[in-house]
KEKE-427251 format. One record per residue: z, x, y of N, C-alpha, C, O, CB in turn; residue in three letters; residue number from 0. Coordinates in steps of 0.05 Angstrom, whole numbers, plus 5000, padded with zeros to 4 digits. Atoms other than C-alpha are relative to their C-alpha. Glycine has a CB too. Example, Ala and Ser with C-alpha at 12.3 -4.5 7.8 and 13.67 -1.06 7.14 Angstrom:
{pt {5000 5018 4976} {5156 5246 4910} {5000 5018 5024} {5013 5039 5024} {5025 4980 5001} "ala" 0};
{pt {4999 4984 4976} {5143 5273 4979} {5014 4985 5022} {5018 4995 5044} {4971 5009 5009} "ser" 1};
***
This chain:
{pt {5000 5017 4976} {5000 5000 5000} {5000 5018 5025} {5016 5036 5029} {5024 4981 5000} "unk" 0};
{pt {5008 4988 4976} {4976 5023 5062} {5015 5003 5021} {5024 5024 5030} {4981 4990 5009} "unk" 1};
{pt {4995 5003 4975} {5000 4993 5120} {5024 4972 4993} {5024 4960 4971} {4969 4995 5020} "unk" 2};
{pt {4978 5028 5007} {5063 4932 5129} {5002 4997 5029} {5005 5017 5043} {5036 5005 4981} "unk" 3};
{pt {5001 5003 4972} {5063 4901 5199} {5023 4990 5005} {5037 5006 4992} {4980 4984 5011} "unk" 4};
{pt {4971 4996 4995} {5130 4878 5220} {5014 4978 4984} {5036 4982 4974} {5008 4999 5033} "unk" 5};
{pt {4994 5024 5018} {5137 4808 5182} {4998 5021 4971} {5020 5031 4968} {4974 4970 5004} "unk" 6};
{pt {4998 4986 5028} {5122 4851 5109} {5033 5014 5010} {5052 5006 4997} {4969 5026 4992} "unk" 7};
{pt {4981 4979 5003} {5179 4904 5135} {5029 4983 5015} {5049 4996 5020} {4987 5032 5016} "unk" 8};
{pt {4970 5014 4998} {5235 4850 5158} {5002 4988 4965} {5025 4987 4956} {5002 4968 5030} "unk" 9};
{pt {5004 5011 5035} {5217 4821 5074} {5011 5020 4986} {5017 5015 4962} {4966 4997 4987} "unk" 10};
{pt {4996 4986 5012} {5240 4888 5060} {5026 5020 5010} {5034 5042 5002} {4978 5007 4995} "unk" 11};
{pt {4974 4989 4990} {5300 4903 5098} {5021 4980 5011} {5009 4961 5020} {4993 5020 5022} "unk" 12};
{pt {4986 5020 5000} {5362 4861 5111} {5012 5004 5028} {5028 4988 5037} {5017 4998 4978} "unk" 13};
{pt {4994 5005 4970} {5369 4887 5188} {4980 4987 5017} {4956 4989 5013} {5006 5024 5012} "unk" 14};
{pt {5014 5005 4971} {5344 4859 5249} {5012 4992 5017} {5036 4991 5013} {4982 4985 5002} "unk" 15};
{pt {4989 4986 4971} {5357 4856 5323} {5030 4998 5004} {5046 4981 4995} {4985 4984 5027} "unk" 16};
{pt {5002 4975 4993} {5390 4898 5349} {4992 5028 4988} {4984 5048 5001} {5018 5001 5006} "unk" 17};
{pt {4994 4976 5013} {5393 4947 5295} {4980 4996 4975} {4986 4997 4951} {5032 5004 4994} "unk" 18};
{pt {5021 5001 5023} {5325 4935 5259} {4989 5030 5018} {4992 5031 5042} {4973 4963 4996} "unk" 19};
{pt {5011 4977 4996} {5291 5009 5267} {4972 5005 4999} {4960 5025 5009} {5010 5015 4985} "unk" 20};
{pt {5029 4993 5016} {5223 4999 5237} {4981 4979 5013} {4986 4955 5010} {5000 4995 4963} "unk" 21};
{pt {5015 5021 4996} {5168 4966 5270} {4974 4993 4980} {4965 4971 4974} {4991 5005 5026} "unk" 22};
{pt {5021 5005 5015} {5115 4977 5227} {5002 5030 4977} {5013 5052 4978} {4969 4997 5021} "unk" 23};
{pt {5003 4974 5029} {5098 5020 5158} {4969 5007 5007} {4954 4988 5011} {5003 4984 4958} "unk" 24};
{pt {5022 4988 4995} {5034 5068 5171} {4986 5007 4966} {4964 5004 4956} {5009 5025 5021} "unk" 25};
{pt {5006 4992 5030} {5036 5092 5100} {5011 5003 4988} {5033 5008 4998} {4990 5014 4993} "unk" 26};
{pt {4974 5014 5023} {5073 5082 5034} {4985 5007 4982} {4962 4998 4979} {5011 4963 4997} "unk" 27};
{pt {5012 5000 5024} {5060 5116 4970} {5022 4998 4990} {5039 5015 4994} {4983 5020 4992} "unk" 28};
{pt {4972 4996 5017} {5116 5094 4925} {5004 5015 4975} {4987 5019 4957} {5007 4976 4991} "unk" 29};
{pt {4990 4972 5011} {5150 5144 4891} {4998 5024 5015} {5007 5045 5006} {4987 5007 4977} "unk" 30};
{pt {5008 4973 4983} {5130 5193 4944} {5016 5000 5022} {5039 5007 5027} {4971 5002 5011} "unk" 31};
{pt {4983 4996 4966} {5138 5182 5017} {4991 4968 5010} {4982 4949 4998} {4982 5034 5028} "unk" 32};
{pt {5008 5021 4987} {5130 5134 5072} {4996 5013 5025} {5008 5034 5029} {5017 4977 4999} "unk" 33};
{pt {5000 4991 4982} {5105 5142 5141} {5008 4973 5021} {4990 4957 5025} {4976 5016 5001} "unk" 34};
{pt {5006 5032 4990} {5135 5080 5187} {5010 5007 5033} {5029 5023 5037} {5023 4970 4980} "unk" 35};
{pt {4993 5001 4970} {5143 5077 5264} {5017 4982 5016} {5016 4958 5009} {4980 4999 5011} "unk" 36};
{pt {4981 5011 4990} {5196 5053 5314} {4989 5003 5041} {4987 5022 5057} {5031 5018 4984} "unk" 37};
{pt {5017 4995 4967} {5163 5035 5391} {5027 4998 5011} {5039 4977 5003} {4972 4971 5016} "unk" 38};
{pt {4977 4995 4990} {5230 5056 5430} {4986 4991 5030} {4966 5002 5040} {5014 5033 4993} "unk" 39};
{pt {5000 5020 4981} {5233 5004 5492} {5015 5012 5020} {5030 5029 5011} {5010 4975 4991} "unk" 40};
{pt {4985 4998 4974} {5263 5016 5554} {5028 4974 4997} {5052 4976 4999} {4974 4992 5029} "unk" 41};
{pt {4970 5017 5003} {5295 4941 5540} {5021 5003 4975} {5037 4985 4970} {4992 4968 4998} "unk" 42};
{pt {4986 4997 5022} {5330 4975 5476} {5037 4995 5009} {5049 5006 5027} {4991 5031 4988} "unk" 43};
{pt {4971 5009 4991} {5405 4945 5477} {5021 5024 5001} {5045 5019 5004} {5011 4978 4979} "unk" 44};
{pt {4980 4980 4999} {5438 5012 5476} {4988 5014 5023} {5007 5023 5036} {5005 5018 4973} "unk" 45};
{pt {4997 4991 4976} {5405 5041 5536} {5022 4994 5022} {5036 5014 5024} {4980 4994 5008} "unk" 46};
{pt {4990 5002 4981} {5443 5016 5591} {5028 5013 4999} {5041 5018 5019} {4997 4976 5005} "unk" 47};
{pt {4973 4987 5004} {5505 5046 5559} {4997 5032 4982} {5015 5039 4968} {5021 4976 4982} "unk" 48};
{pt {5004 4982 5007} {5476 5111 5537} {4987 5017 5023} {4962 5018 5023} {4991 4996 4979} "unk" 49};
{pt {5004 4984 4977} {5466 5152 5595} {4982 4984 5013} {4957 4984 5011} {4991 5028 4995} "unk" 50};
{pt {5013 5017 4978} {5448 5106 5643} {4981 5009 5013} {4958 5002 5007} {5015 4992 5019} "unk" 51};
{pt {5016 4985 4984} {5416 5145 5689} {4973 5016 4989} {4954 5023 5003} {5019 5016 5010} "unk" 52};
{pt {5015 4987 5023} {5376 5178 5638} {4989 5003 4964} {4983 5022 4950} {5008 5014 5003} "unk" 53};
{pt {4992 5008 5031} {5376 5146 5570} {4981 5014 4980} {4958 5020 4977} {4997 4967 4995} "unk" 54};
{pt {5021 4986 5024} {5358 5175 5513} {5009 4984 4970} {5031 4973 4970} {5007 5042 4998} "unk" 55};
{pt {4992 5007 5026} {5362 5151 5436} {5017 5009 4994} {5017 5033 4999} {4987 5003 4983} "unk" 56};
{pt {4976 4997 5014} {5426 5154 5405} {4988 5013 4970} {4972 5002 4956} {5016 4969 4998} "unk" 57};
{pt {5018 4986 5017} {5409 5209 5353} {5017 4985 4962} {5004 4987 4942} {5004 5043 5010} "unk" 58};
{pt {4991 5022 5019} {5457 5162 5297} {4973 4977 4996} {4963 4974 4973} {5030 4984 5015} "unk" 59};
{pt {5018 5011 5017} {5399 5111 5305} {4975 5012 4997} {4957 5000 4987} {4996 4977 5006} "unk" 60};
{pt {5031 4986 5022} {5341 5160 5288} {5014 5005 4968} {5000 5007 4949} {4984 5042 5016} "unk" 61};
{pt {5002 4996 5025} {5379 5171 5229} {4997 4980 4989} {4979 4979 4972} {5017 5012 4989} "unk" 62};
{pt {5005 5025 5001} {5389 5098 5224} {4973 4992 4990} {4971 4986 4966} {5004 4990 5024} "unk" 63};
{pt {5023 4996 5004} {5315 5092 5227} {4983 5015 4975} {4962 5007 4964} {4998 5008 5019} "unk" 64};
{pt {5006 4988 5024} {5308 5142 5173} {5007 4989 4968} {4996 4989 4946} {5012 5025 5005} "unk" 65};
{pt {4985 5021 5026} {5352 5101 5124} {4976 4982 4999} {4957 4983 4984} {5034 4980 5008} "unk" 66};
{pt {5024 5017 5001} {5311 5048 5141} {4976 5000 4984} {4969 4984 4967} {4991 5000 5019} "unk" 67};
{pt {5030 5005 5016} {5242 5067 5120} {5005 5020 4969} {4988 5023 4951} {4967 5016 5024} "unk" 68};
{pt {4990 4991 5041} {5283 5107 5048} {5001 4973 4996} {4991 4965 4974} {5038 5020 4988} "unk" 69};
{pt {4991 5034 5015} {5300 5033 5040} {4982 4988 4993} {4986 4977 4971} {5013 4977 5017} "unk" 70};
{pt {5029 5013 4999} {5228 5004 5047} {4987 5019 4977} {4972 5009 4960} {4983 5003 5034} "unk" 71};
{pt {5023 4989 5029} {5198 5066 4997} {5017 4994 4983} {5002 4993 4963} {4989 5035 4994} "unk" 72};
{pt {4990 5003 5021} {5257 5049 4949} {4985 4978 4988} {4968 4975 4971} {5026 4999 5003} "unk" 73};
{pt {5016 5039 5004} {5240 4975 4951} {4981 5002 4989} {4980 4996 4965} {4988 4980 5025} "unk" 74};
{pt {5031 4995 5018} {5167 4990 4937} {5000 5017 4981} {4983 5012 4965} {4976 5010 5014} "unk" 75};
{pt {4990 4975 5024} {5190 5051 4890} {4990 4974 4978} {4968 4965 4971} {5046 5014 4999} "unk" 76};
{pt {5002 5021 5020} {5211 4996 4842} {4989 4976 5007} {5000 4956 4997} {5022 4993 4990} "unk" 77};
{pt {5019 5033 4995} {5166 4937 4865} {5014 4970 5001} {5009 4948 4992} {4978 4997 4974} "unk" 78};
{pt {4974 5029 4994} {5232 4893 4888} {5002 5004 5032} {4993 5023 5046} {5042 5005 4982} "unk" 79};
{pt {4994 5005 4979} {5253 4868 4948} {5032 4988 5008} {5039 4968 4996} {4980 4986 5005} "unk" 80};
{pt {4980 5012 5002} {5325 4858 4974} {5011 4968 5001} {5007 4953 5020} {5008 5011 5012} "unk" 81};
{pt {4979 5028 4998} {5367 4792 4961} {5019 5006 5017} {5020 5027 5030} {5016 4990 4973} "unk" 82};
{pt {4985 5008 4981} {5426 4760 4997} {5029 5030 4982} {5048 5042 4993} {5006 4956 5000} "unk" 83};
{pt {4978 4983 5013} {5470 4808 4944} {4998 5035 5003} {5020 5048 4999} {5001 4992 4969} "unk" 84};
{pt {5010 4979 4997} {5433 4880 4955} {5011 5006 5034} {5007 4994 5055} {4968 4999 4993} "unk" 85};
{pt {5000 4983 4981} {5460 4931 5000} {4990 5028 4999} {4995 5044 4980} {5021 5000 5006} "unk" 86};
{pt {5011 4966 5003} {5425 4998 5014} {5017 5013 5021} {5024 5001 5041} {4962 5007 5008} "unk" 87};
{pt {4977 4984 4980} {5472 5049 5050} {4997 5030 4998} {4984 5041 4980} {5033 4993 4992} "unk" 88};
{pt {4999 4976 5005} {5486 5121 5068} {5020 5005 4976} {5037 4989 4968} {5005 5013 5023} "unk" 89};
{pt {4988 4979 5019} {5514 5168 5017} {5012 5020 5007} {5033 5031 5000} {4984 5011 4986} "unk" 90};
{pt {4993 4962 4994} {5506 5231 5056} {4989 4999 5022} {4984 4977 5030} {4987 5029 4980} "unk" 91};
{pt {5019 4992 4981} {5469 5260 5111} {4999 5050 4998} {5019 5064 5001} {5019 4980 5038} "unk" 92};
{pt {5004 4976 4998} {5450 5340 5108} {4987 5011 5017} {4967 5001 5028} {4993 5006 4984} "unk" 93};
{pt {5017 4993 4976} {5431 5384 5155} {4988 4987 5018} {4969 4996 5030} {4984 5012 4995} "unk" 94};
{pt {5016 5009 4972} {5412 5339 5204} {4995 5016 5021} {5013 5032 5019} {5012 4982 5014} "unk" 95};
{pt {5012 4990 4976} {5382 5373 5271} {4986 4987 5018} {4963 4981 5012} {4987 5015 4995} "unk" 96};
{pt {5019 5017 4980} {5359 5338 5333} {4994 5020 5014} {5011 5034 5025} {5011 4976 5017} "unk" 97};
{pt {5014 4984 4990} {5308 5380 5359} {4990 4997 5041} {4985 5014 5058} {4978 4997 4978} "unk" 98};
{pt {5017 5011 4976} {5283 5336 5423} {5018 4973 5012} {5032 4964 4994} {4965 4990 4988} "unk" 99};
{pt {4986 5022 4991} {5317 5277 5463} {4978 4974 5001} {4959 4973 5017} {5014 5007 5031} "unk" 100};
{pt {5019 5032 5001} {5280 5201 5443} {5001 4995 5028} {5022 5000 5041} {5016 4970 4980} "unk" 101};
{pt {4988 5020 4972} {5266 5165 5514} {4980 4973 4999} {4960 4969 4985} {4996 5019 5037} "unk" 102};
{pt {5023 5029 5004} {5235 5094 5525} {4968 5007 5009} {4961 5019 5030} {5012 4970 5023} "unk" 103};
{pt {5024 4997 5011} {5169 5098 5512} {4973 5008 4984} {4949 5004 4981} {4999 4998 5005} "unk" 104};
{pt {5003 4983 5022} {5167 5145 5465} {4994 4977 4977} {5001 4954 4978} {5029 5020 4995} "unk" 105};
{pt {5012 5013 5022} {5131 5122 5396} {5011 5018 4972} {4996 5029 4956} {4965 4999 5004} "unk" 106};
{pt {4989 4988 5032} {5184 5151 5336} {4981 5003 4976} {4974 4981 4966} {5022 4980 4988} "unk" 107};
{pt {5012 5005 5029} {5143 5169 5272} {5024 5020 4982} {5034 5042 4984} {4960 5013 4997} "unk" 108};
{pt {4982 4976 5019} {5185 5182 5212} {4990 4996 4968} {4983 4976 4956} {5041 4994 5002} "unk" 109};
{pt {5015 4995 5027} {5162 5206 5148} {5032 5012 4981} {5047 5031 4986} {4966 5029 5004} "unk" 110};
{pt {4979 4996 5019} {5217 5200 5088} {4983 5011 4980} {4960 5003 4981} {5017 4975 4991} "unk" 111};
{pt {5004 4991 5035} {5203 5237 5014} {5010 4990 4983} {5022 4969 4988} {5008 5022 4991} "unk" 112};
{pt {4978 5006 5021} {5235 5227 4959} {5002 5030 4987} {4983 5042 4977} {4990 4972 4975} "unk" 113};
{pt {5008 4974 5011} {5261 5293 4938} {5016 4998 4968} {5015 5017 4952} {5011 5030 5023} "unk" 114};
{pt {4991 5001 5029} {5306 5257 4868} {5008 4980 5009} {5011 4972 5032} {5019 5020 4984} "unk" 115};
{pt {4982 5020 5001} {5337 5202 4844} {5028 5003 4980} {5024 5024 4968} {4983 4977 4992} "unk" 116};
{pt {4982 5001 5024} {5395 5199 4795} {5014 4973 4998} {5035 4972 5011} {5022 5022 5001} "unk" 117};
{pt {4978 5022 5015} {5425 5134 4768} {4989 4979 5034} {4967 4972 5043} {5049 5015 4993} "unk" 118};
{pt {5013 5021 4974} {5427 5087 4840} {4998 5021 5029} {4987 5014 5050} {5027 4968 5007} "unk" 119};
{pt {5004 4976 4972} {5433 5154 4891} {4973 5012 4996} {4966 5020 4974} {5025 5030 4999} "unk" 120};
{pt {5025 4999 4988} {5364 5168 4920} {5005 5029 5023} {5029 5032 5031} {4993 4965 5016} "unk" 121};
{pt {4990 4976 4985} {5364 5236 4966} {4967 5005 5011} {4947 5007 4996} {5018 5028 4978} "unk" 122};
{pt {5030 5010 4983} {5302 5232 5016} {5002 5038 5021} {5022 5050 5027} {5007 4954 5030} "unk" 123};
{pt {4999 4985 4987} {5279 5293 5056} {4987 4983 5025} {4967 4971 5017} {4991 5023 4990} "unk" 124};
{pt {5005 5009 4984} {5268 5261 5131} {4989 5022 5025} {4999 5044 5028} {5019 4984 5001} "unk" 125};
{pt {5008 4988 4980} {5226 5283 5194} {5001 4975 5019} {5002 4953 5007} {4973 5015 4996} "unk" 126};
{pt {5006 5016 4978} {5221 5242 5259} {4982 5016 5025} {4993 5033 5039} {5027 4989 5010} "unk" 127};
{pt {5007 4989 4986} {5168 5261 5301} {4986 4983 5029} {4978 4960 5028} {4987 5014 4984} "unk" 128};
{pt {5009 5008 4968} {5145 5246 5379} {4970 5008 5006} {4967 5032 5000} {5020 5016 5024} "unk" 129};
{pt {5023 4985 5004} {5070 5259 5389} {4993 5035 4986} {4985 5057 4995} {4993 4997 5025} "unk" 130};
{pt {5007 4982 5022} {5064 5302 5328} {5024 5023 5008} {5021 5043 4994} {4963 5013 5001} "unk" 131};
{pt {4982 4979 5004} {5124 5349 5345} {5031 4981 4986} {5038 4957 4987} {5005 5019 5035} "unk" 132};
{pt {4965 5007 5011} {5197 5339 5311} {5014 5007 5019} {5017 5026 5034} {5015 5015 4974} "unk" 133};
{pt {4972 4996 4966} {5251 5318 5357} {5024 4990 4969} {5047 4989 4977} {4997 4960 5047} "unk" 134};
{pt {4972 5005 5017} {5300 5296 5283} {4988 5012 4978} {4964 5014 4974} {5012 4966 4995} "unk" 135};
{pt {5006 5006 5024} {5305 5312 5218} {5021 5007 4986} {5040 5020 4995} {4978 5009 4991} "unk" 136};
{pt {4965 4991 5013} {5357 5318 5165} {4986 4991 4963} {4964 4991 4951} {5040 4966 5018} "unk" 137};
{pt {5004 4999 5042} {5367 5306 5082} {5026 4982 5000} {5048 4990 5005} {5006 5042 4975} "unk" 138};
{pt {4985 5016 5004} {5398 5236 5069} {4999 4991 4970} {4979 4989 4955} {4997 4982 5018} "unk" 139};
{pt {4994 5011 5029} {5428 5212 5006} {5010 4970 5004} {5031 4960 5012} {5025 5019 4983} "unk" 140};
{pt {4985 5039 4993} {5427 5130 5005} {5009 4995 4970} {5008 5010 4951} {4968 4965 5012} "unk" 141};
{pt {4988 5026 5035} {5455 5079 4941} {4993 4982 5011} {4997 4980 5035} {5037 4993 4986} "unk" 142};
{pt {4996 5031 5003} {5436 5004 4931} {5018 4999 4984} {5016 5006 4961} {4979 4983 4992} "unk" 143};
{pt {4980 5025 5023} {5494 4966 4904} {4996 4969 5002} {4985 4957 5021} {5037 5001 5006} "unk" 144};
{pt {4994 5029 5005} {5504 4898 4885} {5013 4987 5003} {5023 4986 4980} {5001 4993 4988} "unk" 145};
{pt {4978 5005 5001} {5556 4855 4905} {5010 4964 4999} {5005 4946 5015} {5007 5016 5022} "unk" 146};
{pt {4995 5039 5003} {5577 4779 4892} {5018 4992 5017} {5040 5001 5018} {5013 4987 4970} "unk" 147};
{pt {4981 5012 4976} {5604 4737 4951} {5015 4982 4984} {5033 4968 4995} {4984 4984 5027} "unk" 148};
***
């Protein structure tokens, strides 16, 4: 699957607004990687309280963002989609590095891997890039569990 426009990639993630990350999926080979993008707004609800004067992305949601589209290649990994009982979450985070400061109208691209799985822990190598340079990247370990309300 190629491409997921923003209706496919809310079908495949259980956030949205404020704290949906993903506007669209560019490219998705499951089992591999994904490449999906995040159009960073000026009206984003954490500006006004993140350096006002000068806002920049809160470098928590580029990782945010990064979870995100591990969550979307898991999903398609195994050719499921979450229910009301599925949670996907961090594990870990490694070496993260923010290279560059996000600002509104910047166009996030982040490309996840898959570098293993074991049992329900998944361990993704992540980049986030700004017209073709890296301003994030790090090595996250997510889990789906299951849980009955």
């Amino acid at each position: 699957m190629a491409d997921m426009d923003v209706y496919e990639v809310l079908e495949h993630l259980p956030q949205r607004f404020p704290l949906l990350m993903i506007d669209r999926v560019t490219e998705c080979e499951p089992g591999k990687r994904i490449v999906a993008l995040k159009n960073v707004s000026v009206n984003e609800p954490y500006f006004p309280g993140h350096f006002p004067q000068r806002p920049i992305m809160p470098g928590v949601l580029i990782l945010e963002a990064m979870a995100q589209a591990a969550a979307i290649l898991v999903f398609r990994t195994a050719g499921e989609r979450p229910d009301k009982s599925t949670l996907y979450y961090y594990a870990g985070i490694d070496n993260a590095r923010f290279r560059k400061p996000v600002i509104p109208g910047d166009q996030l691209e982040i490309e996840v891997a898959i570098m293993w799985s074991k049992r329900s822990i998944w361990k993704f190598n992540c980049a986030a890039r700004v017209d073709g340079n890296v301003v994030a990247e790090a090595e996250i370990l997510c889990t789906q569990r299951s849980f009955t309300e």
